[in-house]
C-alpha positions as CSV (number, residue, x, y, z in Angstrom):
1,X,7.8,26.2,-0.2
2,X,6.9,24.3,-3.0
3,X,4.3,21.7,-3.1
4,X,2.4,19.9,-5.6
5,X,-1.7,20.5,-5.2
6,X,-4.7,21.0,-6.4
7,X,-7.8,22.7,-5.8
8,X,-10.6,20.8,-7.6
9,X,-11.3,17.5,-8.5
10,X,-10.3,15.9,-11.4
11,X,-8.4,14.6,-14.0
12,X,-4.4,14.6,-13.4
13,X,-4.5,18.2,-14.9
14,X,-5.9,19.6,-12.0
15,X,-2.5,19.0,-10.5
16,X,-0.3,21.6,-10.2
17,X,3.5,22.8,-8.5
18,X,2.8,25.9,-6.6
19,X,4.3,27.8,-4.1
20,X,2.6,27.5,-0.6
21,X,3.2,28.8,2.8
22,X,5.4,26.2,4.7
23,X,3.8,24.5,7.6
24,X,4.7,25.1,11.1
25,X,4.5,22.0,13.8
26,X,2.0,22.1,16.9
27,X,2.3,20.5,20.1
28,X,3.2,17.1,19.5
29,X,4.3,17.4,15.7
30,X,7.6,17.7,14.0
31,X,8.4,19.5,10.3
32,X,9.6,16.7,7.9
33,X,12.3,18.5,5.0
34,X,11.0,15.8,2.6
35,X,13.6,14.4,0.6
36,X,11.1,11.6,-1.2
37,X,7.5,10.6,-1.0
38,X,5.6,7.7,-3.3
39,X,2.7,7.3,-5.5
40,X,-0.4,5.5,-4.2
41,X,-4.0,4.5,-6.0
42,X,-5.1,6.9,-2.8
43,X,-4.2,9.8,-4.5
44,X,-5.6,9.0,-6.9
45,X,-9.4,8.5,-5.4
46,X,-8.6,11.9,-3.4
47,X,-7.8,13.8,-6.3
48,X,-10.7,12.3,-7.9
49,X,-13.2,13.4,-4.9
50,X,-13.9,11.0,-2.0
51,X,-17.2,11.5,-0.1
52,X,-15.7,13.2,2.8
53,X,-14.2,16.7,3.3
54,X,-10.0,16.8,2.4
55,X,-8.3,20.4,3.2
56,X,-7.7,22.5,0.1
57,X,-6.1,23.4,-1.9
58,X,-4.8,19.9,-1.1
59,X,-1.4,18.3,-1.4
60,X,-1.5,14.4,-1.4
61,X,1.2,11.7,-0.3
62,X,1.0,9.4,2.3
63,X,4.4,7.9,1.5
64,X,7.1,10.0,3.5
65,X,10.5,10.0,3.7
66,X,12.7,12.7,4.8
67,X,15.3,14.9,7.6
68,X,13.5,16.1,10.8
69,X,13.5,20.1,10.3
70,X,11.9,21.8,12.8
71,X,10.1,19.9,16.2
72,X,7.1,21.1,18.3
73,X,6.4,21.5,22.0
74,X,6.1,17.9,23.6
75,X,8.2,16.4,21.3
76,X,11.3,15.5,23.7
77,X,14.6,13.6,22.5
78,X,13.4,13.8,18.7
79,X,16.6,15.5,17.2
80,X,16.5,17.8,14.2
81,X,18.5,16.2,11.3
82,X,17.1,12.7,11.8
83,X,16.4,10.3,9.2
84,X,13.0,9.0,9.3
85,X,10.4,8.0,7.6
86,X,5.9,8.4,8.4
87,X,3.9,5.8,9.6
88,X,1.1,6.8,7.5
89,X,-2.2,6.2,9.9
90,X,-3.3,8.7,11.8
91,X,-6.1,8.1,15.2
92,X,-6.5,4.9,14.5
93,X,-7.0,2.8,18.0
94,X,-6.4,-1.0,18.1
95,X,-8.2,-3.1,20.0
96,X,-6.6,-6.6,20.6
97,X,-9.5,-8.2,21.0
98,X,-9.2,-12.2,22.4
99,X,-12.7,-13.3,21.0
100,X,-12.6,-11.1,17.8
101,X,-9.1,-13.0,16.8
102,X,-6.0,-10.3,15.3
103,X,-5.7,-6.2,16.3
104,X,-8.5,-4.7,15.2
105,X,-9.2,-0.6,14.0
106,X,-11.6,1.4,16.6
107,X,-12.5,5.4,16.5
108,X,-12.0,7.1,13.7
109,X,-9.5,6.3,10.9
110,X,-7.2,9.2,8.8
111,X,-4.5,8.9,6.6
112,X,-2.2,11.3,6.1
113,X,-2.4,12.9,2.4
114,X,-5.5,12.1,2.3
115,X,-7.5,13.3,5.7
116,X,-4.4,16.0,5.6
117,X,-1.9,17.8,4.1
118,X,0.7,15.2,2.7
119,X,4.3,15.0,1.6
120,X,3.9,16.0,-1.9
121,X,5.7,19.3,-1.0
122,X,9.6,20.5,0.2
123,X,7.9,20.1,3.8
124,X,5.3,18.4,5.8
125,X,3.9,18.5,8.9
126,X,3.2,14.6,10.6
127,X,2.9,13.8,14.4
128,X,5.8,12.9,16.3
129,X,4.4,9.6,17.3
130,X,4.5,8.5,13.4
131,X,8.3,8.8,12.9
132,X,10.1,5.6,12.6
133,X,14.4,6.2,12.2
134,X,15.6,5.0,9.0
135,X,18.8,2.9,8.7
136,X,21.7,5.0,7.0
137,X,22.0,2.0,4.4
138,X,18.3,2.2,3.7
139,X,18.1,5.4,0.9
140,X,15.0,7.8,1.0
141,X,13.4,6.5,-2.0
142,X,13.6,3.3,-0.5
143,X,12.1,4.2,2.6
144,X,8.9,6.1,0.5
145,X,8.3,3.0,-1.6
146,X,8.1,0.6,1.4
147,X,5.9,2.6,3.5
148,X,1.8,2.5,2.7
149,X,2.1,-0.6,0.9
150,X,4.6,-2.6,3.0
151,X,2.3,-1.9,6.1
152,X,-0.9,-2.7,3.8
153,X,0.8,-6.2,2.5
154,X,2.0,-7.4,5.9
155,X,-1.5,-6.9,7.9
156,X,-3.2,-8.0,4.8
157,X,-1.2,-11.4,4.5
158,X,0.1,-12.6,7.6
159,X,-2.3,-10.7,10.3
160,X,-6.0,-10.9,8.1
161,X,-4.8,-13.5,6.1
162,X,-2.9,-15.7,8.8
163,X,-0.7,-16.8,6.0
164,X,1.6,-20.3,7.1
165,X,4.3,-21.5,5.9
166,X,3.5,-24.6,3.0
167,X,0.0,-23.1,2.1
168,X,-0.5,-21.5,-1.5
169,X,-1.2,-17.8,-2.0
170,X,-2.9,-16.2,-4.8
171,X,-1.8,-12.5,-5.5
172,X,-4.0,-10.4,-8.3
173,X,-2.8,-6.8,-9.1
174,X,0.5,-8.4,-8.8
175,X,2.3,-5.6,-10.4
176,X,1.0,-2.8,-7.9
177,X,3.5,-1.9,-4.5
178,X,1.2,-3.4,-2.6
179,X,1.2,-6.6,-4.6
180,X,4.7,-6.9,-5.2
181,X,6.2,-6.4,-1.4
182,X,3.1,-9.3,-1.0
183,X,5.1,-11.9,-2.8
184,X,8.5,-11.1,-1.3
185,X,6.5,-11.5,2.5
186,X,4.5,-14.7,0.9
187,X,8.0,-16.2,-0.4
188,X,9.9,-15.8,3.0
189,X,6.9,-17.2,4.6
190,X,7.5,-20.7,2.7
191,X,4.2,-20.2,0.7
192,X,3.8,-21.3,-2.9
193,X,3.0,-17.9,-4.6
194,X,0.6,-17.5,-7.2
195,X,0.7,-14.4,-9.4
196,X,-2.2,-12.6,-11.7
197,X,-0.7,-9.5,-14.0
198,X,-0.5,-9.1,-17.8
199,X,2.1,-8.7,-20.6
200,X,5.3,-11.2,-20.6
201,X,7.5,-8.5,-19.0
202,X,5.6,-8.3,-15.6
203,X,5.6,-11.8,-15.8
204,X,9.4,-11.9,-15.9
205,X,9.3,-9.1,-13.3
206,X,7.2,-11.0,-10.9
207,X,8.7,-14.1,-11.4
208,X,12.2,-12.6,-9.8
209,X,10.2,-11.3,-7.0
210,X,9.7,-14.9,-6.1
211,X,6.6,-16.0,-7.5
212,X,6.5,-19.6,-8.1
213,X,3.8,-19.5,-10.8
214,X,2.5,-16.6,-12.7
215,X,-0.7,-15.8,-15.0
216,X,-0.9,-13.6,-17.9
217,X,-4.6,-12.5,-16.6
218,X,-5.9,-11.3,-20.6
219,X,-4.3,-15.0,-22.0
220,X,-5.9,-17.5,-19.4
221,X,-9.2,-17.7,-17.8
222,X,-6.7,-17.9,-14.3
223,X,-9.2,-18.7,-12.0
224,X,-10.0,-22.4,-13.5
225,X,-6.1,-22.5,-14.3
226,X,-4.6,-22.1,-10.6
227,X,-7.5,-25.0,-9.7
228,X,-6.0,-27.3,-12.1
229,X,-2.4,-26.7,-11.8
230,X,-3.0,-27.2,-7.8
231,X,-4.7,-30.6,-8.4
232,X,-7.8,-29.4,-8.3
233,X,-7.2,-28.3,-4.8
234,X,-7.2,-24.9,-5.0
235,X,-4.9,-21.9,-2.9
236,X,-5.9,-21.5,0.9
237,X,-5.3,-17.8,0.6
238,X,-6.1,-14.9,-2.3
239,X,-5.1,-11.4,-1.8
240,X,-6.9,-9.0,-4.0
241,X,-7.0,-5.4,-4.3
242,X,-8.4,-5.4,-8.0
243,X,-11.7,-5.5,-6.9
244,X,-14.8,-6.2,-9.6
245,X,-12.8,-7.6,-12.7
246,X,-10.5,-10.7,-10.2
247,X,-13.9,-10.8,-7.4
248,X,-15.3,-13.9,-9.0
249,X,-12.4,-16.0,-10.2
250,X,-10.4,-15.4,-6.8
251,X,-13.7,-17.0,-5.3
252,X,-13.0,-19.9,-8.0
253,X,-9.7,-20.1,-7.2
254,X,-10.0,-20.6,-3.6
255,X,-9.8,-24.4,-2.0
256,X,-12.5,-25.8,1.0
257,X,-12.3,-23.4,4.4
258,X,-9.7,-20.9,1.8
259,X,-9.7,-17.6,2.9
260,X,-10.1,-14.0,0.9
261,X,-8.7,-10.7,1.8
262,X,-9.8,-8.0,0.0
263,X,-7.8,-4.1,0.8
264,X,-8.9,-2.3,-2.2
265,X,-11.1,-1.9,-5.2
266,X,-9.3,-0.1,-8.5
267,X,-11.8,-1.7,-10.7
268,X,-14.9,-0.9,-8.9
269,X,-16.7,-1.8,-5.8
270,X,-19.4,-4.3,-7.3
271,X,-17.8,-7.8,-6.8
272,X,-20.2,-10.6,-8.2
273,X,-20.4,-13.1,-5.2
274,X,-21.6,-16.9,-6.5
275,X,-23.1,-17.7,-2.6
276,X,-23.3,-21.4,-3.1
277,X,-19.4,-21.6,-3.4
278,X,-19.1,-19.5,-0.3
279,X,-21.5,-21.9,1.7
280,X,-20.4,-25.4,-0.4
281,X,-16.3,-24.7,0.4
282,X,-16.7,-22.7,3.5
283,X,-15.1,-19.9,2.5
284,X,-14.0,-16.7,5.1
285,X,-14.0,-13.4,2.9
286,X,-12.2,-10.6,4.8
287,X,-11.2,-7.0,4.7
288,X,-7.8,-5.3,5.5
289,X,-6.7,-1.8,5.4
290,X,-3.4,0.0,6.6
291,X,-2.1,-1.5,9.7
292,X,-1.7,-0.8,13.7
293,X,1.5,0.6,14.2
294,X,3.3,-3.0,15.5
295,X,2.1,-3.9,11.9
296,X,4.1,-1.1,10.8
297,X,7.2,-1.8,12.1
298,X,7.2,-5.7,11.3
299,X,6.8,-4.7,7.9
300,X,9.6,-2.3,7.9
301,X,12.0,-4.3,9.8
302,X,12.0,-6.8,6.7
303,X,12.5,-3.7,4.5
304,X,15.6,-2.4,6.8
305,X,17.1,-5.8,6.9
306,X,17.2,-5.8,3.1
307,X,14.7,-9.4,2.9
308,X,11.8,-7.3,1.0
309,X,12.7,-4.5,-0.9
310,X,10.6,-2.1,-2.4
311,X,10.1,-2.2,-6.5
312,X,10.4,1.3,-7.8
313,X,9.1,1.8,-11.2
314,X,10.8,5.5,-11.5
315,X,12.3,8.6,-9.5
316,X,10.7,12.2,-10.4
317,X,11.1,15.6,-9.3
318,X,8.3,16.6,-7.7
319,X,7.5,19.1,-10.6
320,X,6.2,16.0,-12.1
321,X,3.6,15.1,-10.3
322,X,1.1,15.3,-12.8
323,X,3.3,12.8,-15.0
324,X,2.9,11.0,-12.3
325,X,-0.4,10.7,-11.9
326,X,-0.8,10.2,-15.3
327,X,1.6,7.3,-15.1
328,X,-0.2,5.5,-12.2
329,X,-3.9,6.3,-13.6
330,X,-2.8,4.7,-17.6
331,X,-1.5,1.7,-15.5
332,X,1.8,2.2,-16.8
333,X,4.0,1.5,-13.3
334,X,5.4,-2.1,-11.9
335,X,5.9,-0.7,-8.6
336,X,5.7,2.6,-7.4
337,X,6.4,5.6,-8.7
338,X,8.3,8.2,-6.2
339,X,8.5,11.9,-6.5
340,X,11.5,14.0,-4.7
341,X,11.5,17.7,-3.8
């Protein structure tokens, strides 16, 4: 089959379409023909090297979309020619804990395309228990683009984040899949939805997501501005992925007892902290990744119902995946970029 991998780290030009021999499932496991699968930042730290061993020569994707092919022993009533799509976690365990609050992660955490062989390739190989039918009005590309970042953005928001109806939420990285599923969720929730991008197009773009005010982040210092165009009062909730560059004005931007979820870190990992605001407005700073698999389907449900729906930058074949780590690495995309087989 073919399959876009590579075998050493690197730039995008490590990257490579290559023919591979074509997975077979185990016990447990079905063989996904992939018909699309999306761009993450992910693959971009795998390719990159991540401190952990990935298999190689490695083929990423952890968005997946496609026609069951081929199913594995212990894998009853799963039909071959289903549409469906991958719950990307893999042996993650949640604990529902009633003192520690919402779901949380125990054992060990994998992602698939990243821990595994992914579904940047003609097939994949995912366990049975991941599948999730897709609608026949909901199109494959579709389905790609919601998955990762839908399930990241509704455990982030309304499970870490406890978002309510009537509060205001501050979205950074607002042009990113994760970000931009985020408002839609944040909008039907009744909040009042602050955005952080750059250049007057995203604005626009973000704007007819749903966002109620948006700020040019290399015009405005937009931490002091959301403080004064709330009254001083500040948003209850910020949702930032951005990491290092946002870290300190999302702190500024945040009202008494506000609340700050962090699920990612594109800028870097160093996020300068001013303690005396965390103490003096009795801020909660919180982490998010991925989502338990109830998570999952909440999040999807919204997609299949047509209420969020996914912003795809572009549609490649999957001969392009180098352009399309190019693409995402130059921060070129509003959305997400999806490669098809």
């Amino acid at each position: 089959m073919k399959a876009a991998v590579f075998s050493e780290f690197g730039g995008p030009e490590v990257v490579r379409l290559d023919d591979v021999e074509t997975p077979k499932p185990g016990a447990g496991e079905v063989r996904i023909a992939v018909r699309a699968a999306a761009m993450n930042h992910l693959d971009l730290w795998v390719r990159r090297g991540l401190p952990f061993p990935i298999p190689m020569p490695h083929i990423g994707g952890s968005d997946i979309a496609g026609v069951v092919d081929a199913v594995g022993p212990g894998c009853g009533g799963i039909q071959t020619g289903t549409r469906v799509m991958v719950d990307p976690s893999l042996d993650y365990d949640w604990y529902d804990g009633v003192s520690s609050g919402p779901d949380l992660p125990t054992g060990e955490f994998r992602i698939i395309g990243e821990h595994t062989q992914g579904g940047f390739a003609e097939f994949c190989v995912v366990p049975a228990a991941n599948l999730l039918e897709i609608p026949e009005t909901v199109s494959f590309e579709t389905a790609a683009a919601a998955s990762l970042a839908g399930v990241t953005a509704w455990r982030a928001l309304m499970v870490r984040g406890g978002l309510r109806a009537g509060e205001r939420v501050l979205i950074t990285g607002a042009s990113g899949g994760v970000s931009t599923a985020a408002i839609q969720m944040a909008r039907l929730a009744g909040a009042e939805v602050f955005a952080v991008t750059s250049g007057t197009g995203n604005m626009d773009r973000i704007r007819d997501l749903g966002a109620h005010v948006v700020y040019d982040r290399e015009q405005v210092d937009w931490g002091k501005e959301i403080f004064k165009d709330t009254g001083k009062e500040g948003v209850h909730l910020a949702l930032d992925s951005v990491g290092e560059a946002t870290w300190p004005s999302c702190l500024r931007a945040l009202g008494v007892g506000g609340r700050l979820v962090t699920f990612g870190a594109t800028t870097g990992a160093a996020g300068d902290t001013e303690i005396r605001l965390v103490f003096w407005k009795q801020l909660s700073i919180l982490g998010s990744t991925m989502g338990s698999p109830s998570d999952y389907r909440n999040a999807m449900k919204l997609v299949f119902q047509g209420k969020v729906k996914p912003v795809i930058h572009s549609v490649l074949p999957l001969a392009e995946a180098r352009r399309a780590h190019e693409m995402l690495e130059a921060g070129e995309v509003f959305g997400k970029v999806v490669l098809t087989p």
